[in-house]
C-alpha positions, 0 to 999 in steps of 0.5 A: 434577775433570774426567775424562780424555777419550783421543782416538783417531786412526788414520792413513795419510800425511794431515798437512794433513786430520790437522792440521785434525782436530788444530786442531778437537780443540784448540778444545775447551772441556772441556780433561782429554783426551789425543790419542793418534795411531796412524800406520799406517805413513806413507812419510815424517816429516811426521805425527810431526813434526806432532804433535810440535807439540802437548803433548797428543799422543802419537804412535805408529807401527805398520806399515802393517795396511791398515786402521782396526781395528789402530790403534784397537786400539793406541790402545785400548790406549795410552788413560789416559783413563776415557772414549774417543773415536774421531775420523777423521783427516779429520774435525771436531769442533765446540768443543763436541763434548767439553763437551755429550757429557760432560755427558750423561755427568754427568746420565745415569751409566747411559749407556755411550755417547754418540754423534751425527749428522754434519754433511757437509762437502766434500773442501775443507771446505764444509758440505753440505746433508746431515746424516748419521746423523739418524733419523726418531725420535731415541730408535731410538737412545737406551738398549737399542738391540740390536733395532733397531740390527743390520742396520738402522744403526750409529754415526758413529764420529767422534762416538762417546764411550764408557766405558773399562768398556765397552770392556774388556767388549766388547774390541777391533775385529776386525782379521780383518775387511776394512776395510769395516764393522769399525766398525759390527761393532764397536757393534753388540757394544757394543749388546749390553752397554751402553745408548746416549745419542743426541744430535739435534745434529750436533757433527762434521763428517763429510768426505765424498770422491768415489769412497771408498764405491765403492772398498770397496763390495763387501767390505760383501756380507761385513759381514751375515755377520759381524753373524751371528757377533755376534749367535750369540755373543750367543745363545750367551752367553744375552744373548738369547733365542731369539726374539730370535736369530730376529728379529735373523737376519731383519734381518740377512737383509734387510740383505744382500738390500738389498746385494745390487747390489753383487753378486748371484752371491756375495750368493744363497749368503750369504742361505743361510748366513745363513738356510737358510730365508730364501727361504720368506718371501714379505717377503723374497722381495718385497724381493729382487724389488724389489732386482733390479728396481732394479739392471738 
């Protein structure tokens, strides 16, 4: 028998994207899954009446927490299914998202997480020329992914199906955390744990809207730092090694050099917490240079 899929949606007075979202998860070939929507404290009735439309739904409604973390931790909590998946609620699967992510599950029972690249869609839908998410070298991020996933990528979280075995390992998203890269924070600790499963072909449909990256951009200065916490709980854990610790902090320094357009005055003091070091490095000072170059 099939195992059960729960699907996670957070959400914040959405209906029309949330009903897309809804429409494409309906489409799915493999059938054994769950909806489970967190509303985030909408202003009005029309989420829930929504998604009283739909028997595979099941609504919930918090107060508003301002962000993605908390409502994906309650559905975290919420979740029957022996499998999870995250989805936007401005996002698309493709019908067979679900089936091809399953299978390799099936073929692969190592694997912990599965995950994928996006195909870029417009606010109104149209596909764009831009498919995101795609490395140079699909196996950077297929198995034991720690070492090269921190500070250099994350997941695409709408594409993401992992094992509820993994999840109660790591835990849960951290909700001290601004609404800035709490996802990525949040698969960089699964790296730690578990082995992913990279599939080259783009089944979501990633809805891209004009000036929401600039809105959050400079609460990522702080995303590195937080990276940092991870990787000393790591080390602090003996899941990994001291030289692993070292190499990890310097991606994680140059990470933060390459933001550091967002701001420059608050990012140099980060570079010292990160790395006291850092700046006796003639690499990292070449690409600061660089950096500041680039940003006048």
């Amino acid at each position: 028998m099939a195992e059960l899929v729960s699907i996670i949606i957070p959400t914040y007075d959405r209906m029309e994207l949330l009903s897309r979202t809804l429409e494409s998860i309906m489409m799915q070939r493999y059938s054994n899954f769950e909806i489970i929507v967190i509303d985030d404290g909408s202003p009005n009735d029309q989420t829930q009446n929504l998604c009283s439309a739909y028997p595979k739904v099941r609504y919930h409604r918090i107060d508003n927490s301002g962000g993605p973390a908390v409502p994906r931790n309650k559905g975290i909590r919420s979740a029957k299914g022996e499998f999870i998946a995250f989805v936007d609620d401005d996002d698309l699967w493709r019908e067979d998202k679900l089936s091809k992510q399953m299978a390799i599950f099936d073929s692969n029972p190592d694997t912990d997480l599965v995950h994928g690249c996006c195909q870029g869609i417009d606010e109104d839908g149209e596909l764009l020329d831009e498919i995101i998410g795609r490395p140079g070298d699909p196996a950077e991020k297929t198995g034991k992914v720690h070492m090269r996933m921190v500070g250099n990528w994350t997941l695409m979280t709408s594409s993401v199906i992992v094992r509820k075995s993994l999840v109660d390992k790591v835990g849960y998203f951290n909700e001290d955390m601004p609404a800035a890269g709490e996802d990525m924070e949040y698969w960089v600790r699964c790296s730690f744990q578990g082995s992913f499963f990279y599939m080259d072909q783009p089944l979501v449909y990633y809805r891209k809207h004009e000036g929401i990256s600039a809105k959050n951009s400079n609460k990522y200065l702080d995303l590195p730092g937080y990276l940092m916490q991870v990787v000393t709980n790591m080390k602090n854990n003996q899941l990994i090694n001291a030289n692993e610790f070292n190499q990890l902090r310097r991606q994680l320094v140059r990470m933060q050099i390459k933001k550091g357009h967002l701001g420059w005055l608050r990012t140099m003091p980060k570079l010292f917490g990160l790395d006291p070091m850092w700046i006796f490095s003639l690499n990292n000072l070449k690409l600061l240079i660089k950096k500041l170059v680039s940003s006048r």
